[in-house]
MDTraj code that builds the backbone (N, CA, C; nanometers):
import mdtraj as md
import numpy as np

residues = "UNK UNK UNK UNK UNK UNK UNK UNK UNK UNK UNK UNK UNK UNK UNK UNK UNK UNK UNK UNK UNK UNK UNK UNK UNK UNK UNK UNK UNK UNK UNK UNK UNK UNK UNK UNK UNK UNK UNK UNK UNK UNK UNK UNK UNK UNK UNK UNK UNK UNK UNK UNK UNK UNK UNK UNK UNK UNK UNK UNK UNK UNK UNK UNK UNK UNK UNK UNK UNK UNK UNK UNK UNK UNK UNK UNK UNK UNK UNK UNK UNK UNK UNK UNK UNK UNK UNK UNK UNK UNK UNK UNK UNK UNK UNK UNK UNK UNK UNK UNK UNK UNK UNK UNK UNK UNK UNK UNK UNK UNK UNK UNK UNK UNK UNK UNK UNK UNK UNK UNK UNK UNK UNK UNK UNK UNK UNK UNK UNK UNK UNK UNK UNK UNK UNK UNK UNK UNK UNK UNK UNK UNK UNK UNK".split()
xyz = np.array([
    [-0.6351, 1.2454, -0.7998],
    [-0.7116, 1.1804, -0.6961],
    [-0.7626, 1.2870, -0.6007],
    [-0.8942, 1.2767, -0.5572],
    [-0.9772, 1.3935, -0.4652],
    [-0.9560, 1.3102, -0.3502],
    [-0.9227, 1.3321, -0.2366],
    [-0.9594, 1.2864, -0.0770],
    [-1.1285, 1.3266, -0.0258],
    [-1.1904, 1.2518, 0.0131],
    [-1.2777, 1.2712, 0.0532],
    [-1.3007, 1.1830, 0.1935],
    [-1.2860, 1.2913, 0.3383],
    [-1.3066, 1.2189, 0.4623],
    [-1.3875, 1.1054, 0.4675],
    [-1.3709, 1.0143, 0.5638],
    [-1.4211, 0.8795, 0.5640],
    [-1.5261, 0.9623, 0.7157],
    [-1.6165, 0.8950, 0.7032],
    [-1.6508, 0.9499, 0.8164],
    [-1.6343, 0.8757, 0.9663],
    [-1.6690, 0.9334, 1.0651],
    [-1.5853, 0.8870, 1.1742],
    [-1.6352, 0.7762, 1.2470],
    [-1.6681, 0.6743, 1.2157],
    [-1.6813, 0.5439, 1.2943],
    [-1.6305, 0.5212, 1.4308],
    [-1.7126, 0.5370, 1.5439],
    [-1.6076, 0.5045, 1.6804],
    [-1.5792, 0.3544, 1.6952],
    [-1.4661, 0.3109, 1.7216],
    [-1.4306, 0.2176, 1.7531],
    [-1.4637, 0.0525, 1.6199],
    [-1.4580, 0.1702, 1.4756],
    [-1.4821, 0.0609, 1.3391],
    [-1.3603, 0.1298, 1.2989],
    [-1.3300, 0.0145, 1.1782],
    [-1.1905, 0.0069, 1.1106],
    [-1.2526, 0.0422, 0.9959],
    [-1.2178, 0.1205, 0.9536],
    [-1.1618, 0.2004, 0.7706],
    [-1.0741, 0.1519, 0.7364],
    [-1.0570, 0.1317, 0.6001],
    [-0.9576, 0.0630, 0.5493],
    [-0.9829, 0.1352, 0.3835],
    [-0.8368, 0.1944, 0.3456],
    [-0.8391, 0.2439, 0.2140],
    [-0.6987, 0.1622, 0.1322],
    [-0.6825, 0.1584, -0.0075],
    [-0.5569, 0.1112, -0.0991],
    [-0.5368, 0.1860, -0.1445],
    [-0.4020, 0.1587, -0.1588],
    [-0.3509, 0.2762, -0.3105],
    [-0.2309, 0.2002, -0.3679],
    [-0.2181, 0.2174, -0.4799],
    [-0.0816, 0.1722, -0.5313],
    [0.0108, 0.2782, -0.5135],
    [0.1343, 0.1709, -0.5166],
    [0.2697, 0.2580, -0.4228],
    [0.2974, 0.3433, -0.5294],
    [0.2797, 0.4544, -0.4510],
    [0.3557, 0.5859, -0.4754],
    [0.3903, 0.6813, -0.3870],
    [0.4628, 0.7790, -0.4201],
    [0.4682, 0.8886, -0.3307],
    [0.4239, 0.9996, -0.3135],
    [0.3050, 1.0074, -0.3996],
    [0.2185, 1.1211, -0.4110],
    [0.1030, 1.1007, -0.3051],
    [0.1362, 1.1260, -0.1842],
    [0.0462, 1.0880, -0.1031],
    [-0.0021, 1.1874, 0.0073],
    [-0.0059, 1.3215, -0.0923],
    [-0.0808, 1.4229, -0.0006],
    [-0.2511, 1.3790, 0.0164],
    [-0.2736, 1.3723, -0.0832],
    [-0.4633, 1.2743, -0.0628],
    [-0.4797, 1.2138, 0.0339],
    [-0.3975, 1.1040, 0.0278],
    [-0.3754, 1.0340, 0.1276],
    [-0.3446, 1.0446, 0.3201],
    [-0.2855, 1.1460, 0.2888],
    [-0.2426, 1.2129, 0.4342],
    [-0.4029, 1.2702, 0.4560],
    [-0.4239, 1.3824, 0.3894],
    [-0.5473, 1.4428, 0.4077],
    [-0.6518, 1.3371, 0.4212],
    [-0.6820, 1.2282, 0.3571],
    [-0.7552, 1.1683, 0.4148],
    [-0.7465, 1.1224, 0.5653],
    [-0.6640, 1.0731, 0.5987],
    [-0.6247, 0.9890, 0.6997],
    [-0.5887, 1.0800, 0.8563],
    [-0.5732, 1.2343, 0.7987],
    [-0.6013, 1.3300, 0.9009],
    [-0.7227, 1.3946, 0.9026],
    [-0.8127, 1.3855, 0.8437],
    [-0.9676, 1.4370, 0.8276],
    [-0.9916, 1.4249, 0.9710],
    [-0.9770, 1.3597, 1.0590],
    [-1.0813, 1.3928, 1.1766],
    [-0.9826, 1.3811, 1.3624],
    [-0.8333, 1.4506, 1.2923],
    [-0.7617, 1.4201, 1.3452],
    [-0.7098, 1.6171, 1.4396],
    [-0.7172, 1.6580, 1.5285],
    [-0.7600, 1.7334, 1.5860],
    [-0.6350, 1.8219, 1.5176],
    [-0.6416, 1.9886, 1.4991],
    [-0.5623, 2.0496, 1.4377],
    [-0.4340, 2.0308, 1.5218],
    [-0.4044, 2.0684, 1.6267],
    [-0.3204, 2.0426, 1.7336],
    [-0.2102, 1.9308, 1.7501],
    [-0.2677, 1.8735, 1.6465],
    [-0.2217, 1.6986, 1.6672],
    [-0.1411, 1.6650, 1.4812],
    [-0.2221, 1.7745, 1.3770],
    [-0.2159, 1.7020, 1.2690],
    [-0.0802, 1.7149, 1.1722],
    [-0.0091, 1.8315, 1.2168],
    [0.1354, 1.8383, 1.1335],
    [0.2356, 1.6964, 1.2232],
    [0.2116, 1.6567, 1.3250],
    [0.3329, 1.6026, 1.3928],
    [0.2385, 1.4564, 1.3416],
    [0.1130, 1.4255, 1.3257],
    [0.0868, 1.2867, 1.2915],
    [0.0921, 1.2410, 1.1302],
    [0.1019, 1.3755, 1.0630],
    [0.1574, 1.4043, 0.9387],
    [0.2788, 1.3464, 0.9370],
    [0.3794, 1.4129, 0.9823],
    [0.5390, 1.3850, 0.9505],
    [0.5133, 1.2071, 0.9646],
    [0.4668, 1.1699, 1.0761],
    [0.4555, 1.0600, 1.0872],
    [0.3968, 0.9233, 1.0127],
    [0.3191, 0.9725, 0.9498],
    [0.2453, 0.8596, 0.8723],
    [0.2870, 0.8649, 0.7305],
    [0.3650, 1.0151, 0.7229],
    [0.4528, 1.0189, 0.5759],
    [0.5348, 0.9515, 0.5637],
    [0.6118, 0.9637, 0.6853],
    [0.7023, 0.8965, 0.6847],
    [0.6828, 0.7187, 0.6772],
    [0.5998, 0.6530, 0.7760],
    [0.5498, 0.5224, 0.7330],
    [0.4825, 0.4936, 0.5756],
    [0.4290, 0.5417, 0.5261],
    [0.3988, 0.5590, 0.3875],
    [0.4783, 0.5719, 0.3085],
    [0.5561, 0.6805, 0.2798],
    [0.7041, 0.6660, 0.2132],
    [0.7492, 0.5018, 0.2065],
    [0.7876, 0.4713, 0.3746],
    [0.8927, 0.3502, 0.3930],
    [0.8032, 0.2520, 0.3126],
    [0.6860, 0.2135, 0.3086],
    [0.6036, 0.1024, 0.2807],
    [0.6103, 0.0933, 0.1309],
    [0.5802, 0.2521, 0.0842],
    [0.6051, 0.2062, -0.0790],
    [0.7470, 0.2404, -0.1550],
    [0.8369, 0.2815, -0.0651],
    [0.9477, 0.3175, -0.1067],
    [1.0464, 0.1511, -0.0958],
    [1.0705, 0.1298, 0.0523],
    [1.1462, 0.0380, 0.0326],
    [1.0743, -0.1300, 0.0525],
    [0.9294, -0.0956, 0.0485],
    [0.8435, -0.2160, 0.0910],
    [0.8565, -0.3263, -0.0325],
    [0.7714, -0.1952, -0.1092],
    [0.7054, -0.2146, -0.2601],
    [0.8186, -0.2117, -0.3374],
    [0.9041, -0.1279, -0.3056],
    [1.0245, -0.1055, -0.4279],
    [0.9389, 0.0003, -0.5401],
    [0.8163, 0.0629, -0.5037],
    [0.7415, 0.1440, -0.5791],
    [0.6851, 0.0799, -0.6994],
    [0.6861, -0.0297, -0.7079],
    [0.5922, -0.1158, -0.7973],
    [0.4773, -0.0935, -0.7694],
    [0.4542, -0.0450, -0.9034],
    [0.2557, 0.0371, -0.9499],
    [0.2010, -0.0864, -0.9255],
    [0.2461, -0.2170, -0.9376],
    [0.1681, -0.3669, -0.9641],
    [0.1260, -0.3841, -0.7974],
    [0.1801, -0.3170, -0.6612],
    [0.1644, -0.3352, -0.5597],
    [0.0878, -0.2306, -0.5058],
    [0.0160, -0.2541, -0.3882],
    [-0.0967, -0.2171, -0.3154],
    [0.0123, -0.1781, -0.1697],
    [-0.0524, -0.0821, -0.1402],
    [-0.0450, -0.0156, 0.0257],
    [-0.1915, -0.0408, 0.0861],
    [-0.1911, -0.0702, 0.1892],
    [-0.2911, -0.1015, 0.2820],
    [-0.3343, 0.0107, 0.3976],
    [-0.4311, 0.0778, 0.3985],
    [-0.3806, 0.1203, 0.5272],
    [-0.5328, 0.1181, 0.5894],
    [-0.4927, 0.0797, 0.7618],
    [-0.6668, 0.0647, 0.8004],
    [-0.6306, 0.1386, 0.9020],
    [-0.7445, 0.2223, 0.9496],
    [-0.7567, 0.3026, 1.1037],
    [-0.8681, 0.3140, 1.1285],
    [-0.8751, 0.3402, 1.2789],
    [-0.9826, 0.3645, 1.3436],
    [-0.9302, 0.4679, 1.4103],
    [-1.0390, 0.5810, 1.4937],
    [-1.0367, 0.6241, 1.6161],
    [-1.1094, 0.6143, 1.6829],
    [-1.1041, 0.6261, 1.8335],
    [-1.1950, 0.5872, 1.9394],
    [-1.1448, 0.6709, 2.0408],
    [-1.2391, 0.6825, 2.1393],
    [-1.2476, 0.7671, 2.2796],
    [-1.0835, 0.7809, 2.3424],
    [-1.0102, 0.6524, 2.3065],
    [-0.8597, 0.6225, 2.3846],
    [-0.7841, 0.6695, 2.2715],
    [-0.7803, 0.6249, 2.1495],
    [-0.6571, 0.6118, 2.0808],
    [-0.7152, 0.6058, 1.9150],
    [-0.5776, 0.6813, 1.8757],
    [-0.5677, 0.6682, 1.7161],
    [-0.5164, 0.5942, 1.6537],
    [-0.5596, 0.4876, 1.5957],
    [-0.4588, 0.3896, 1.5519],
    [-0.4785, 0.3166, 1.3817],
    [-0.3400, 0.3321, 1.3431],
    [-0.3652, 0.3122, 1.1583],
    [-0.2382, 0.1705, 1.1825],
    [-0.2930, 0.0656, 1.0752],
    [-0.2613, -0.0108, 1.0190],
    [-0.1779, -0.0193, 0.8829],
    [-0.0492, -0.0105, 0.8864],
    [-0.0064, 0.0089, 0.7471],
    [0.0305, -0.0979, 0.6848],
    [-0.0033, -0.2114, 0.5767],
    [0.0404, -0.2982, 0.4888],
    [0.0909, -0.2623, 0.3909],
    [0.2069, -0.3546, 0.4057],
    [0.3124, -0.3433, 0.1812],
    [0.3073, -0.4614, 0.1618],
    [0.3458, -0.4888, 0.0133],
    [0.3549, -0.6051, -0.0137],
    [0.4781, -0.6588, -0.0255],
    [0.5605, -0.5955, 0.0386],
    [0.7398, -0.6303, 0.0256],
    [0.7584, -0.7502, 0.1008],
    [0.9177, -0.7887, 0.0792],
    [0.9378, -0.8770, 0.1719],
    [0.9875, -0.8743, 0.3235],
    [0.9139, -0.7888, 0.3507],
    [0.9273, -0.7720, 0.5106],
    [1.0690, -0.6691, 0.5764],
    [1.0343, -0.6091, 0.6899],
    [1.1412, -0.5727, 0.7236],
    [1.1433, -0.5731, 0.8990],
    [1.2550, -0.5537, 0.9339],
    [1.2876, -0.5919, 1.0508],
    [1.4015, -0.4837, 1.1493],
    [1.3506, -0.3626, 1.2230],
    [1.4299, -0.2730, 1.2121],
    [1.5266, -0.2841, 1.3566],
    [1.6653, -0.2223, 1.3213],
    [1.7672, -0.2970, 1.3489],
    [1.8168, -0.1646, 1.4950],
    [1.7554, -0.0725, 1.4828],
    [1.8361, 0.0533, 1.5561],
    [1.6784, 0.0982, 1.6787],
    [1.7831, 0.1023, 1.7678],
    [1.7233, 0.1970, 1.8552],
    [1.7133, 0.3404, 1.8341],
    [1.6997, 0.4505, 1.8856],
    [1.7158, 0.5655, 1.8451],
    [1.8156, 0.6378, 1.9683],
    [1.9260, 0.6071, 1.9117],
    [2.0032, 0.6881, 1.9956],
    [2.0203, 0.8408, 1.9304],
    [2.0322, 0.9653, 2.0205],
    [2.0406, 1.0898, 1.9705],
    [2.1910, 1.0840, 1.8268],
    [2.2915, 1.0050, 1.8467],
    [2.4242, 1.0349, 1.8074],
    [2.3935, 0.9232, 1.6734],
    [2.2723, 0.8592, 1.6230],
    [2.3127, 0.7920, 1.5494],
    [2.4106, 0.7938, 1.4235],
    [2.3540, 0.9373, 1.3680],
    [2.4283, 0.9788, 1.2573],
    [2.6028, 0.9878, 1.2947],
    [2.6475, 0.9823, 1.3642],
    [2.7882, 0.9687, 1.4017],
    [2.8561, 0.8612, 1.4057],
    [2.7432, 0.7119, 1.4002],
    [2.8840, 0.5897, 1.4158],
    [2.7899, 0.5436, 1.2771],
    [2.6462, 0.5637, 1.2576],
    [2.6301, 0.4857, 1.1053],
    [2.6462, 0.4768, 0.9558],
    [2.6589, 0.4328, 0.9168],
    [2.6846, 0.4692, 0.7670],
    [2.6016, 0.5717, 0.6856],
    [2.5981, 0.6720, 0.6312],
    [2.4870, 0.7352, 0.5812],
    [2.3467, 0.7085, 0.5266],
    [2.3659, 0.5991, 0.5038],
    [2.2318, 0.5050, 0.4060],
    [2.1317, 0.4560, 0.5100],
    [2.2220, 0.4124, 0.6439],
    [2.1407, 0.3150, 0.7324],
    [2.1530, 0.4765, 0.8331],
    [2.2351, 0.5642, 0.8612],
    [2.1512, 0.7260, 0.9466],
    [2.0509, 0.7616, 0.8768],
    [2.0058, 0.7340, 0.7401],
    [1.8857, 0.8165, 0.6806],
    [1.7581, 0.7475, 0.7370],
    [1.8030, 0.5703, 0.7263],
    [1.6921, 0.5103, 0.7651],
    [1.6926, 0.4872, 0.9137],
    [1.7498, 0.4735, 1.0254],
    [1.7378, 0.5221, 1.1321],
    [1.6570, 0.6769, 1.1921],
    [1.7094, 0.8130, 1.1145],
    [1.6315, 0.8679, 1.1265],
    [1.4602, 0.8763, 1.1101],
    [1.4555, 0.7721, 1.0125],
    [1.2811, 0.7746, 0.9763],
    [1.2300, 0.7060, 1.0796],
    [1.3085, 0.5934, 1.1361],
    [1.2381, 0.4790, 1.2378],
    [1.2354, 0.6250, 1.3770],
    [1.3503, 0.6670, 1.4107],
    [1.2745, 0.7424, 1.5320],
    [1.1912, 0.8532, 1.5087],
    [1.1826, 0.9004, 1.3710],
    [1.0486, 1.0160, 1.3263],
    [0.9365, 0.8933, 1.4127],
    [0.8883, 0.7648, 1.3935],
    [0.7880, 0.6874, 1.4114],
    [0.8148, 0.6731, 1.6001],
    [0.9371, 0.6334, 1.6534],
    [0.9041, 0.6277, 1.7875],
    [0.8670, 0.7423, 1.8524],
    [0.9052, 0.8944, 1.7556],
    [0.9250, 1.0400, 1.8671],
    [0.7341, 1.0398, 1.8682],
    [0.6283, 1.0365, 1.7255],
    [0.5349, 1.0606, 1.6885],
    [0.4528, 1.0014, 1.7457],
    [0.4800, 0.8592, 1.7206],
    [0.3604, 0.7728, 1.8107],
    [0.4036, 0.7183, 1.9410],
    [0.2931, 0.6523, 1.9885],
    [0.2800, 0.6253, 2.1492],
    [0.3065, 0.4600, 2.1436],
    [0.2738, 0.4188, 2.0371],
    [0.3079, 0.2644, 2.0250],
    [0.3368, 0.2699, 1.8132],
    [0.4782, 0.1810, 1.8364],
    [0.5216, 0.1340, 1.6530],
    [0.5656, -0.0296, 1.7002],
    [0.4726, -0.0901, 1.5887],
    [0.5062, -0.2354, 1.6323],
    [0.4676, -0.3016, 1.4566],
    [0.5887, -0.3952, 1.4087],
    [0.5500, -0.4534, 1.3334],
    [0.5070, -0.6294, 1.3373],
    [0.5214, -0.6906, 1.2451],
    [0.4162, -0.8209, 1.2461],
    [0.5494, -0.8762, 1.2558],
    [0.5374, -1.0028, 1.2663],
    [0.6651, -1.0523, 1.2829],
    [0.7299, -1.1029, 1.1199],
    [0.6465, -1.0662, 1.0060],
    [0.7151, -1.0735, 0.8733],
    [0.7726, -0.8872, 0.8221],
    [0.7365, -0.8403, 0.9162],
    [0.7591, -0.6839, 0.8432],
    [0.6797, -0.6237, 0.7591],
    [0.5564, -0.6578, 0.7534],
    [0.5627, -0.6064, 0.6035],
    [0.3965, -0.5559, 0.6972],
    [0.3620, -0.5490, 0.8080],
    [0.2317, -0.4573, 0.8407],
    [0.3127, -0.3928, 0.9607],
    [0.2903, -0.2587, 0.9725],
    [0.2991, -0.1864, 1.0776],
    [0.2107, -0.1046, 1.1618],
    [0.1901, -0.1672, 1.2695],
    [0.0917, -0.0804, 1.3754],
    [0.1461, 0.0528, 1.4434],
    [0.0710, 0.1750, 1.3990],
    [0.0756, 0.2706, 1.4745],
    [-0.0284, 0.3784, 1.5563],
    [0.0267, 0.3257, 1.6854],
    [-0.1077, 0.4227, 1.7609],
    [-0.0822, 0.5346, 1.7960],
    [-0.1430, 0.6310, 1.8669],
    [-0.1521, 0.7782, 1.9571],
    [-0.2636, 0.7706, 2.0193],
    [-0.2238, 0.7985, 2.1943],
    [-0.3096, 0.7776, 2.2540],
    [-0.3929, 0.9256, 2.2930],
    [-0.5478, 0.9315, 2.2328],
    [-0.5905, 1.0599, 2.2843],
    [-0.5738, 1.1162, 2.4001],
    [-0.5562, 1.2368, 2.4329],
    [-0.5293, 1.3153, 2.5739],
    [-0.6445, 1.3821, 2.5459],
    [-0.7411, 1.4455, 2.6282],
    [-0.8105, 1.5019, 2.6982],
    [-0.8593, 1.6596, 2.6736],
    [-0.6880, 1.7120, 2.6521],
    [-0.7042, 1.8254, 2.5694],
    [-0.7180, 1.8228, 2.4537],
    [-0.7217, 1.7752, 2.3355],
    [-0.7141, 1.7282, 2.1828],
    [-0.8051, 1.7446, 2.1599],
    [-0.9472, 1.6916, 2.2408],
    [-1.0791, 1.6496, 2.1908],
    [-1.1269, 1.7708, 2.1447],
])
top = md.Topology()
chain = top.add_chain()
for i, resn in enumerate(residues, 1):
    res = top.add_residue(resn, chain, resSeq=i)
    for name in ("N", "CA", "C"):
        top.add_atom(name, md.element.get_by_symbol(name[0]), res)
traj = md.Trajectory(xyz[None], top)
């Protein structure tokens, strides 16, 4: 698969699919194409990480399922839309620094990914079935 930038629509929604996998450097590169250098390894970790979760534990990595993902940017804010077709999820942890110390290893791995998403973005909010996740970053001034 070639990435090829979407071009930059102010304040219109892009919207690309892919079936779940984890080969999603294309994907990143797309979705950072117009995303300021300064900004793009830390919104990287971040949207890998939502990507991962969506087709990892969304999809269960079923090729038969679709990832969703829509974004826009605009003058204020960066903001991507992530859909799975799983059955929803509903996340259970705050991000305390000590998590890895009282949780079980399975649920510290997945705790760690949820605060990769609160440290990265400025707003993480899902639907109330789990299964779309909103994530924004709000432009600053210096970025542009």
């Amino acid at each position: 698969m070639i990435a090829i930038p979407i071009p930059r629509n102010k304040s219109k929604w892009n919207t690309i699919s892919f079936v779940s996998t984890l080969y999603l450097c294309p994907i990143l590169d797309l979705l950072l194409a117009h995303i300021p250098h300064q900004l793009q390894a830390e919104i990287r970790l971040g949207l890998q990480e939502a990507l991962v979760n969506a087709a990892k534990h969304g999809n269960k990595l079923d090729p038969t399922k679709t990832i969703i993902v829509k974004f826009t940017i605009t003058d204020a804010q960066y903001c991507w839309v992530i859909i799975d077709q799983g059955s929803g999820f509903i996340p259970k942890y705050s991000c305390p620094s000590d998590a890895e110390s009282y949780l079980p290893p399975e649920e510290a791995e997945s705790g760690r990914g949820l605060c990769i998403l609160q440290e990265v973005f400025d707003q993480v909010n899902w639907n109330k079935e789990g299964t779309e996740l909103t994530l924004s970053k709000q432009m600053r001034h210096n970025y542009r």
